[in-house]
C-alpha positions as CSV (number, residue, x, y, z in Angstrom):
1,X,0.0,0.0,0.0
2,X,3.3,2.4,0.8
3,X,4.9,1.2,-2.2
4,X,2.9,2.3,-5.0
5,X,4.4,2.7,-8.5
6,X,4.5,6.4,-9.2
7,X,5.6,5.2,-13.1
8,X,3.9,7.9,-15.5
9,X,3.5,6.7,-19.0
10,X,5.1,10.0,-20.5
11,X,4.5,10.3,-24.4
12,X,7.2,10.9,-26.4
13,X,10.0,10.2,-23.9
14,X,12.4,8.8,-26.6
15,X,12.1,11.8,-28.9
16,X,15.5,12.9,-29.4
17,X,15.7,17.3,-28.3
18,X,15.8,19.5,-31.2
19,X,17.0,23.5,-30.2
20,X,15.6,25.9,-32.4
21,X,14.6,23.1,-35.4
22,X,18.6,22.1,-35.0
23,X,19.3,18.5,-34.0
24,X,21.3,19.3,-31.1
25,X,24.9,18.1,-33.2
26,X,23.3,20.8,-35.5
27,X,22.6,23.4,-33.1
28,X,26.5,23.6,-31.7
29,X,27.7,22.9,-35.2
30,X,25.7,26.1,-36.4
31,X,26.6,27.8,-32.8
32,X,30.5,27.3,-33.1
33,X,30.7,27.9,-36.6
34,X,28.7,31.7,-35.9
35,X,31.1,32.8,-32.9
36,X,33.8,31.9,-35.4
37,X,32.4,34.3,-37.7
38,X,31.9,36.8,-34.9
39,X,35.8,36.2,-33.9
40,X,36.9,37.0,-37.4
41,X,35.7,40.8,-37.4
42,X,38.4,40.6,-34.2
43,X,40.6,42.2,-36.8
44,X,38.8,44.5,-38.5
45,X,35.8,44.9,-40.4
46,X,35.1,45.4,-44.2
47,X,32.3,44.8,-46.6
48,X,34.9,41.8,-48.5
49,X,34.3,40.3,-45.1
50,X,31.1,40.8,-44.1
51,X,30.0,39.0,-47.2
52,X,32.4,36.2,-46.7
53,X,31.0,35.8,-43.3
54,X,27.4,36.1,-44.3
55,X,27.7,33.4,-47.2
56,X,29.9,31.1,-44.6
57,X,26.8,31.4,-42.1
58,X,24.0,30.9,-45.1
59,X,25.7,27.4,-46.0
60,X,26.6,26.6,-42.5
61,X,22.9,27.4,-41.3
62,X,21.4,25.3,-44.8
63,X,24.1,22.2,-43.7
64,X,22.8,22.2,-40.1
65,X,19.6,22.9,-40.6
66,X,18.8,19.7,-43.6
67,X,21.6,17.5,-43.5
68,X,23.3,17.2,-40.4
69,X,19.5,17.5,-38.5
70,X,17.5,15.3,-40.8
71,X,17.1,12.2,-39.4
72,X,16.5,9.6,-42.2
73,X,19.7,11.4,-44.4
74,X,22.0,10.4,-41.3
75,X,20.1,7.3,-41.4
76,X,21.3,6.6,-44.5
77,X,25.1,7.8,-44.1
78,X,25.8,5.6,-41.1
79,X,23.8,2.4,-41.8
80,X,25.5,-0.1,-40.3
81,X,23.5,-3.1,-42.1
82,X,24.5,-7.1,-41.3
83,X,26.7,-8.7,-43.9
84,X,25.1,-11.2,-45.8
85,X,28.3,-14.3,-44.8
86,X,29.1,-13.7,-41.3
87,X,32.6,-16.1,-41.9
88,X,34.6,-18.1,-44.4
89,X,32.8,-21.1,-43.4
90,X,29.4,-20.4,-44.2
């Protein structure tokens, strides 16, 4: 009667986090690769650079956003499937 079992059945418990639509690989891969682009103004700004580090966060943010976040595509890169003969012998 003490011991009662306080186990909730919580939907969606397994559900891997996403941070702002990133995976969370992709949020800190988009994260570093922006403070990166904030560090290079470190030595100066200019409009050459400005553009550089605008395109560098456009491809960054389309990269983290569809490839390294989307689920079946990294499904499909690391797919680790049985080999058909297991030894030699069979």
């Amino acid at each position: 009667m003490f011991f009662k079992n306080n186990m909730k059945n919580y939907k969606k418990i397994r559900q891997k986090p996403y941070i702002y639509g990133f995976s969370v690989v992709g949020f800190f891969t988009f994260a570093i690769g922006g403070i990166a682009g904030l560090i290079s103004f470190m030595g100066g700004i200019s409009i050459t650079k400005v553009i550089v580090v605008l395109i560098f966060l456009g491809v960054l943010f389309l990269v983290s956003k569809y490839v390294i976040s989307d689920k079946e595509r990294i499904a499909k890169f690391f797919d680790n499937k049985l080999p058909k003969k297991y030894s030699e012998y069979e």
